[in-house]
N, C-alpha and C positions, 0 to 999 in steps of 0.2 A: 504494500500500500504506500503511498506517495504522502509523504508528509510537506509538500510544499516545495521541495528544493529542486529537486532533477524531474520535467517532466516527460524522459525514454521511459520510464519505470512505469506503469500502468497494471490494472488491478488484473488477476489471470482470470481467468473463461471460469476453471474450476480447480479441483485440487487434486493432488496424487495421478497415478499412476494408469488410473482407471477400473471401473471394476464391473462385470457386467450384472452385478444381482444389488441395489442400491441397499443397505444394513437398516437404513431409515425410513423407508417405507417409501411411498410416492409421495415425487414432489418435482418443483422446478427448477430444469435445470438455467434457464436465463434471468438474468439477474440475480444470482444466487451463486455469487464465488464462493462461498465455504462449501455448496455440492461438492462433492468429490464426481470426477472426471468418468465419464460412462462409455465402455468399451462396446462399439454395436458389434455383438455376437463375436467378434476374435480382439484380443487383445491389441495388436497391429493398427486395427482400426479408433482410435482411439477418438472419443470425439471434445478433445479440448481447447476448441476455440469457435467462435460461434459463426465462424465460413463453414466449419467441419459439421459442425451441429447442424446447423442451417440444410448443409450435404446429406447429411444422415436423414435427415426429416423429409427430406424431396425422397430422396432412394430408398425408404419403408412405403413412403405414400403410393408412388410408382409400381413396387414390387405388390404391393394390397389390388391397387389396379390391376397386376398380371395375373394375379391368384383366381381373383373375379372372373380377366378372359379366361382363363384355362378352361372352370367350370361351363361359363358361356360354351367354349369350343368344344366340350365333352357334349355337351346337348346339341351342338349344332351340327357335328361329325357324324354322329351314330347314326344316326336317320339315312346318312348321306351317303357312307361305306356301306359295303355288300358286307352280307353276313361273313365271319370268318377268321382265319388266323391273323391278315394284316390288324381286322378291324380290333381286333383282340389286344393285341401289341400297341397298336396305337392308342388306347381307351387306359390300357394299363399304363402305359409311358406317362401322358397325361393324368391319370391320377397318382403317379405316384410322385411327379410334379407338383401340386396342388397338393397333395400330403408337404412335403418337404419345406416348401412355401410357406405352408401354415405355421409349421413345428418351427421357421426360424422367426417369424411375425412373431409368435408365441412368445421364443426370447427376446426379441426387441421390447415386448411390451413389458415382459419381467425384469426388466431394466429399471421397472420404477420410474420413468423419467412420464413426467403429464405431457412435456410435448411431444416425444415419440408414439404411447398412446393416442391421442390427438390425430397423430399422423396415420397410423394404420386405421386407424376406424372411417378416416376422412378418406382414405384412401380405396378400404370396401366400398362406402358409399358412393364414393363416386364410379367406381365399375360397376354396382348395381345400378343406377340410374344410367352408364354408359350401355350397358347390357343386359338389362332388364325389362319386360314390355310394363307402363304404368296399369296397363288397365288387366293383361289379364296374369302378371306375373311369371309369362313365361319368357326364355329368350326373344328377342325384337328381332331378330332375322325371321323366323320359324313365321311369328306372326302377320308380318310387315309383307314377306313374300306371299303366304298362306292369301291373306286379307288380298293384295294385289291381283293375286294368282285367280283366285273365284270370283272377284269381281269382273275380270277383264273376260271370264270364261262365258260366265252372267249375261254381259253387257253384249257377248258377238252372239249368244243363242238369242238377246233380249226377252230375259227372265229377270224377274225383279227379284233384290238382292232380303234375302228373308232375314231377319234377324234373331243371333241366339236365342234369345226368350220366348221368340214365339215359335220353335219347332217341336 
């Protein structure tokens, strides 16, 4: 801390060495230099300065969105591959993806840190709204084409377009 005289000296981001499980339960890590310094998932990573932090927060956010497509891509694949071994492998690959995914989200959030939490929830949310339909909660390809698809079939035989509730 700067007692008036030299001002190179500036207050640090956090403290130590870094640790990924916080001793102190949740809390924040900006404006709060006596946090101790939070390792995301490898020790290497260490996030002690708030470019680093700031980094870390975009690339949990990001990674929540990927998590999100994957699921979206599991629903939107299967329908699309033939029955079989490819489709097998590729279904498996992807969830074991999406496994993975989760399980390192999980420790990012075990980190205790409010703003990484933060980060991965904002980060699902926005892949479910990027890949989710609002109305009937299924993926928005499925529907979007589905909806396109039977209207334009509708419209060349000129059949009126019926609606779910009333069939």
């Amino acid at each position: 801390h700067n007692h008036g005289g030299d001002e190179s000296m500036s207050t640090p981001f956090c403290v130590g060495s870094g640790v990924t499980m916080s001793m102190f339960g949740l809390g924040a890590s900006f404006n709060n230099p006596d946090r101790e310094c939070v390792n995301l998932i490898f020790s290497e990573w260490t996030l002690d300065s708030e470019g680093k932090f700031a980094a870390g927060m975009i690339g949990v956010f990001f990674l929540s969105i990927l998590t999100e497509a994957i699921t979206f891509g599991q629903r939107a694949l299967y329908h699309k591959l033939q029955p079989g071994q490819q489709r097998h492998m590729i279904m498996t690959s992807m969830y074991a993806c999406q496994v993975l995914f989760g399980f390192v989200l999980m420790l990012v959030v075990m980190s205790y840190s409010i703003e990484l939490l933060f980060s991965v929830v904002a980060g699902f949310a926005a892949g479910y709204v990027a890949f989710v339909d609002d109305e009937s909660g299924k993926p928005k390809s499925f529907d979007s084409c589905h909806k396109n698809h039977v209207s334009a079939t509708r419209e060349a035989r000129d059949e009126p377009e019926i609606e779910p509730s009333k069939v």
